[in-house]
C-alpha positions in Angstrom: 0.0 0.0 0.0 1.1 3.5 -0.8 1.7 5.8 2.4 -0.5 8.6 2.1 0.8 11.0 5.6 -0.8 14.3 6.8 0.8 16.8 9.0 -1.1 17.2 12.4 -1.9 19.1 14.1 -3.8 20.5 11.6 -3.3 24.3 10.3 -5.6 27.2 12.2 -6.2 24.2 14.7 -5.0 23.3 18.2 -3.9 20.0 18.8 -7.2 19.3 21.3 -9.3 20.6 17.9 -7.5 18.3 15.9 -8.6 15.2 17.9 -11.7 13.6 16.2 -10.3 14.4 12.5 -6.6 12.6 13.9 -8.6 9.6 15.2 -10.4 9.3 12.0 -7.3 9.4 9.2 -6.9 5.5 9.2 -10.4 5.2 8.1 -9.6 7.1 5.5 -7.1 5.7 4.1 -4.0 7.8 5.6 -1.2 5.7 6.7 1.3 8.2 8.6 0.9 11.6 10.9 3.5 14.1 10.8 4.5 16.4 13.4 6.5 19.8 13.0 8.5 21.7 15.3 9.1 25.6 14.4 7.5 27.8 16.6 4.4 26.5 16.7 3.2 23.0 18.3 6.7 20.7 19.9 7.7 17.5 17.8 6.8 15.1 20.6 3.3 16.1 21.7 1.3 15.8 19.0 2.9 12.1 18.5 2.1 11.1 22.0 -1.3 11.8 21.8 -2.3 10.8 18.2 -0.1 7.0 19.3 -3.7 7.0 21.6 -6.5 8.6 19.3 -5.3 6.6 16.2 -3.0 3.8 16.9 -3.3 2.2 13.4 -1.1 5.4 12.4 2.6 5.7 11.8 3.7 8.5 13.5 6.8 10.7 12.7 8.6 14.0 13.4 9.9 16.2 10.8 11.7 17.3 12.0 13.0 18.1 15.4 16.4 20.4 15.3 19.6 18.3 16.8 20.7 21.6 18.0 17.9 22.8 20.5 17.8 19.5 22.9 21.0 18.4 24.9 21.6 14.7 23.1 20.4 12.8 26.0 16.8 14.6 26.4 16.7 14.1 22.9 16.8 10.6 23.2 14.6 10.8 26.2 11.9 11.6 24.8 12.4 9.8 21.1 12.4 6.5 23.3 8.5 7.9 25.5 7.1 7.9 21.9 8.6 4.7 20.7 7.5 3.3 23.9 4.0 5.0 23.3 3.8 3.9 19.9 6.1 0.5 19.5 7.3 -0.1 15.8 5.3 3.3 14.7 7.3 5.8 15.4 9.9 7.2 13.0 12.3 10.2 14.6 13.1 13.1 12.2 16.0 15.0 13.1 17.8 17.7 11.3 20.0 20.7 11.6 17.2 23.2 11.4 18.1 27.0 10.3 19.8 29.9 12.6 17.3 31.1 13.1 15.4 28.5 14.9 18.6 27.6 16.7 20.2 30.8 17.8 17.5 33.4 17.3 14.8 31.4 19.0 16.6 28.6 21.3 19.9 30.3 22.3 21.6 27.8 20.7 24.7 27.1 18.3 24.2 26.8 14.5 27.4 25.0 13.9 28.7 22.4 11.7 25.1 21.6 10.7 26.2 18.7 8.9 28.5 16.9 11.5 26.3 17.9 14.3 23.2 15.9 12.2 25.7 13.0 11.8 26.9 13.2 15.7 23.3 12.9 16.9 22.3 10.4 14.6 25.4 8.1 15.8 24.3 8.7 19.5 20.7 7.9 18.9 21.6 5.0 17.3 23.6 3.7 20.5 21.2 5.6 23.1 18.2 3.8 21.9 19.5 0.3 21.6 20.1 0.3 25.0 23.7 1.0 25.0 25.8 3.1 27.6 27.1 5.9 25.6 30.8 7.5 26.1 31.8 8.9 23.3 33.5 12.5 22.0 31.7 13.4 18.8 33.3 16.7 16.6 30.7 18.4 17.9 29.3 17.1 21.6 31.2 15.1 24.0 28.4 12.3 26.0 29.9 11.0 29.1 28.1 8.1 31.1 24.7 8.7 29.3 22.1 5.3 29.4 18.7 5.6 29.3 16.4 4.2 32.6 14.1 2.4 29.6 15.6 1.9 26.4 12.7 1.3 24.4 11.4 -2.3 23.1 11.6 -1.4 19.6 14.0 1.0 18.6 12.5 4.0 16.1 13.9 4.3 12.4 15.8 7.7 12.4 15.3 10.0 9.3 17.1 12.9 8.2 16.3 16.3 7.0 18.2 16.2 3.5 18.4 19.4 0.8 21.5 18.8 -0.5 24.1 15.8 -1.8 25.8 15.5 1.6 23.1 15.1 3.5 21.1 12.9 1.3 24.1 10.6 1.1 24.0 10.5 4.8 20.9 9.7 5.2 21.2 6.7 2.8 24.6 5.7 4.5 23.6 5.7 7.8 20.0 6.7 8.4 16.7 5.1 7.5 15.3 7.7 4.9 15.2 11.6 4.1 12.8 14.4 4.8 13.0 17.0 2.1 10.4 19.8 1.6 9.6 22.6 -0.9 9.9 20.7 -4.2 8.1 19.5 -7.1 7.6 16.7 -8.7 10.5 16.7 -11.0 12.8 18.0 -8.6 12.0 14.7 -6.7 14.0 12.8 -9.5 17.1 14.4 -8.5 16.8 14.5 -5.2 16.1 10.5 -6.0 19.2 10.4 -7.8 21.8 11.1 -5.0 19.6 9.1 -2.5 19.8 6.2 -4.1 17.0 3.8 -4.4 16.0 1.7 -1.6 16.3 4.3 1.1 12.8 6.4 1.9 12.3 9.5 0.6 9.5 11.4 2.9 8.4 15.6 1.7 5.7 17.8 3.2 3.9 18.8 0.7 1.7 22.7 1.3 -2.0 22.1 -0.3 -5.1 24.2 -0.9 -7.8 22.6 -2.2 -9.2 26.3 -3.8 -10.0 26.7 -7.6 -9.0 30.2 -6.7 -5.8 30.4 -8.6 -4.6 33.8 -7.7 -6.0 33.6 -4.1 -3.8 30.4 -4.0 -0.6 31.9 -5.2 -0.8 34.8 -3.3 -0.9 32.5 0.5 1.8 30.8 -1.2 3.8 33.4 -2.7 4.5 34.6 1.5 5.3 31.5 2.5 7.8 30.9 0.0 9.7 34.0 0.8 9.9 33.4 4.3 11.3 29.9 4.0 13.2 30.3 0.4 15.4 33.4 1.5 17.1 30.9 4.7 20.0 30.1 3.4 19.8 26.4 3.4 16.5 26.4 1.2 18.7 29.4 -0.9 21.5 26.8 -1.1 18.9 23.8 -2.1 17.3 25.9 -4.8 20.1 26.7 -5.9 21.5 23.5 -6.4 17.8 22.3 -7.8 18.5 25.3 -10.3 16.6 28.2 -9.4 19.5 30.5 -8.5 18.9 32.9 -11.1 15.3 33.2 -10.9 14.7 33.6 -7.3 17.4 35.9 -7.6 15.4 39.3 -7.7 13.4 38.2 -4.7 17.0 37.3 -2.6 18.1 41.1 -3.6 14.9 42.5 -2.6 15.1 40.4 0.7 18.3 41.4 0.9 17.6 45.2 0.8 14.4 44.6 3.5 11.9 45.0 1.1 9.6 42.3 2.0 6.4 43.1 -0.2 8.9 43.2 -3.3 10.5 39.9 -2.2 7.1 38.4 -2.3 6.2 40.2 -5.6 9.2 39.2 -7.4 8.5 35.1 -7.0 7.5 34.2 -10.5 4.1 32.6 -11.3 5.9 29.1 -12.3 7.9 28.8 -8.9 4.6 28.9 -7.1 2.9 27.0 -9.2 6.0 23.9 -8.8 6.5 24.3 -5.5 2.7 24.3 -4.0 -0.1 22.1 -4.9 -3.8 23.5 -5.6 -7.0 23.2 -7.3 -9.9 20.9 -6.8 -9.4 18.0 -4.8 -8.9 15.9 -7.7 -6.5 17.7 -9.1 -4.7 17.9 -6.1 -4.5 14.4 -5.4 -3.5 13.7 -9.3 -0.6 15.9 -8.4 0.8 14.4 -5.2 0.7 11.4 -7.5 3.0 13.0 -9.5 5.3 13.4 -6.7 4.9 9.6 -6.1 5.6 8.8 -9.4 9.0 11.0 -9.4 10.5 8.9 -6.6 8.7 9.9 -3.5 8.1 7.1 -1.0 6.2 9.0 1.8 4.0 12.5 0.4 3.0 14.3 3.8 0.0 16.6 3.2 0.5 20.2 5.2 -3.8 21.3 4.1 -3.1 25.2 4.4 -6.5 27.6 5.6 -7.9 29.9 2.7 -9.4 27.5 0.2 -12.8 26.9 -0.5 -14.1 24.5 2.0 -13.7 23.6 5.3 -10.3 22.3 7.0 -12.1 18.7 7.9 -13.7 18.5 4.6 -9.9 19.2 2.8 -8.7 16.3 4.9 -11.4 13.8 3.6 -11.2 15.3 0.1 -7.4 14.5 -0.4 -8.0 11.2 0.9 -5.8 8.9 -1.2 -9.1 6.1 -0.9 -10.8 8.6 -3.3 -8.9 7.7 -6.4 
């Protein structure tokens, strides 16, 4: 069976709101819940309650930052879900953005890379049980072991953009999270994954045949996530330098409204999936069909029918 996720809890909803809709995804067909972790809702949460209101689901977290949790809470509370949710839980972890990190968390954004492979290593020990000592290049762990190691140890994916980290992930890891891509980019992405390893994307959706109220929602968000300079370095490398290059200079200058302005029609209309319901779900297919193992839906507010009603209209049992 295809996996068909969803990210919960759902947008312009609090988790507690979200709780009949999460409890009835199995039924229609979805197969995974997501959780985020920017400044909205934690990673964990949302998992440990959904393990209880729909425990057909596999549940995942993509991602939670490797940089805003000491190693050992980290694997703390990646073994509480496991334990919650035995042989359904999948931990996303990733390097996250500066801004997230230091901005928001007083953290250190450094070595992004090596402190994604460092954790992973340590997870990998922590949640088999094992006593970790061990100096990392970027954290030292001394003595760590955790009271309850769980019974079934989660897969561990990584947030991948680029060739380093996607080769990571296939290396070491048990799949990739990407995000903000379309269908075709998914082939390359594909490409220096490798086959055989899972390849997991959120994927923003507005069920609206309101094409200009559609692009202008997205049109924001993409400035806001495009101009961080590891979605700048990812486009970049998925060949979009040179036409997201007026809205990096108007970033650049502080002029947000331009920044927004000057994303082209086609950049939008790759990166965000809209239209009817049917049309939205042909398109996720088209994602599928490029290489991607695990489409999570993100339903975004503003379309043309209510948020439960988007939910059971993308419902992959509908095709």
């Amino acid at each position: 069976m295809d996996r068909w996720g969803i990210t919960i809890p759902f947008f312009d909803e609090t988790l507690i709101e979200s709780r009949s809709l999460i409890a009835q995804l199995p039924e229609l067909g979805y197969t995974d819940a997501w959780s985020a972790e920017v400044n909205g809702t934690d990673g964990f949460v949302p998992l440990a309650l959904a393990a209880e209101w729909a425990p057909a689901l596999r549940l995942g977290s993509a991602i939670v930052p490797v940089s805003t949790r000491g190693p050992g809470l980290l694997a703390m509370s990646a073994a509480t879900i496991a334990d919650l949710a035995p042989g359904r839980f999948v931990l996303g972890i990733g390097a996250s953005s500066p801004a997230i990190v230091e901005h928001w968390n007083a953290g250190e954004f450094v070595k992004p890379y090596a402190r994604t492979r460092d954790t992973l290593r340590f997870l990998r020990a922590a949640l088999a049980g094992e006593k970790v000592t061990e100096r990392y290049e970027t954290f030292a762990v001394k003595g760590f072991r955790l009271e309850r190691a769980p019974a079934v140890s989660p897969k561990i994916v990584l947030a991948a953009l680029r060739p380093g980290m996607l080769r990571l992930a296939a290396r070491e890891a048990d799949g990739a999270i990407t995000n903000w891509l379309s269908p075709q980019d998914v082939r390359k992405v594909r490409a220096e994954l490798g086959e055989g390893t899972e390849l997991i994307a959120r994927l923003f959706v507005m069920v609206t045949q309101d094409g200009a109220r559609a692009r202008e929602v997205a049109r924001r968000m993409l400035a806001g996530y495009l101009t961080v300079p590891v979605y700048a370095a990812f486009h970049d490398w998925l060949g979009r330098g040179e036409v997201l290059r007026p809205m990096h200079e108007a970033w650049a200058a502080g002029d947000r409204r331009a920044a927004v302005k000057a994303i082209p029609d086609e950049v939008v209309d790759d990166l965000i999936v809209y239209g009817d319901a049917a049309t939205c779900r042909a398109r996720i297919r088209e994602y599928v069909a490029g290489g991607l193992d695990t489409p999570v839906l993100a339903p975004l507010s503003g379309g043309d029918v209510p948020l439960d009603q988007v939910v059971r209209e993308l419902a992959p049992t509908l095709d």
